[in-house]
Each structure stands twice: as C-alpha cells, then as structure tokens.
C-alpha positions, 0 to 999 in steps of 0.5 A, a space after each residue: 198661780 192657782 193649784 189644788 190640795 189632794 187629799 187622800 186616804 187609805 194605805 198604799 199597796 205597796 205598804 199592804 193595803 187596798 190602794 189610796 184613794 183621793 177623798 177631796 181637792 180644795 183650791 189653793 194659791 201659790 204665792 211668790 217669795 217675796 224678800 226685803 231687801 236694798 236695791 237701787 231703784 232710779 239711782 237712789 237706794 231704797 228697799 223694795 220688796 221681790 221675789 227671790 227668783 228675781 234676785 237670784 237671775 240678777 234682775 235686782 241691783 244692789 246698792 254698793 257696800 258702804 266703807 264710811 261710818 255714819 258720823 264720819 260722812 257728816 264731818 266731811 
C-alpha cells in the first residue's frame, strides 16, 4: 500500500496558537509484517516467511510439537 507523511508546523489552537499548517507530504509505503515461522507447506515442515495477519486468521498450519529428542529418534 502506498500512503503519505504529513508534515506539519505551527501550534495547535487549542494550545494557544494560530493553528497548524501542513509544510510538505513525501510519499511512503506500507510494508507488511512479515514473521519467520514453521509451517506446514506440501506435508513437510519448513520455515516460511508471512505476515502476521495471516497467522492470526489461522491461513498458516503449524507443524505439531515434537515430544522426542533428537538422538532418541535416530535409535529408534
């Protein structure tokens, strides 16, 4: 998304002033909030990056918690 900065100077009337007045508007961009985390992507667990609106609607699978340590899977 695309957006603007305002910038303004001069005191607020209701401070005791003559009222703000806006000086100058540079374009900026909004970038989404984007997080690491594990997900299960064509059943195997790898990390991927989304944003963190996705994961709170629930678009992102997580991958089950692991009750095994490492080198106990491999002697089994």
């Amino acid at each position: 998304m695309k957006g603007r900065i305002i910038w303004r100077s001069g005191k607020a009337k209701k401070s005791g002033g003559i009222g703000t007045h806006i000086t100058a508007k540079t374009k900026r961009r909004f970038m989404p909030n984007l997080q690491r985390v594990k997900a299960v992507v064509d059943g195997e667990v790898r990390y991927v990056r989304v944003a963190a609106s996705a994961i709170k609607k629930g678009l992102v699978i997580r991958p089950p918690k692991r009750t095994w340590k490492k080198g106990e899977a491999a002697a089994s």
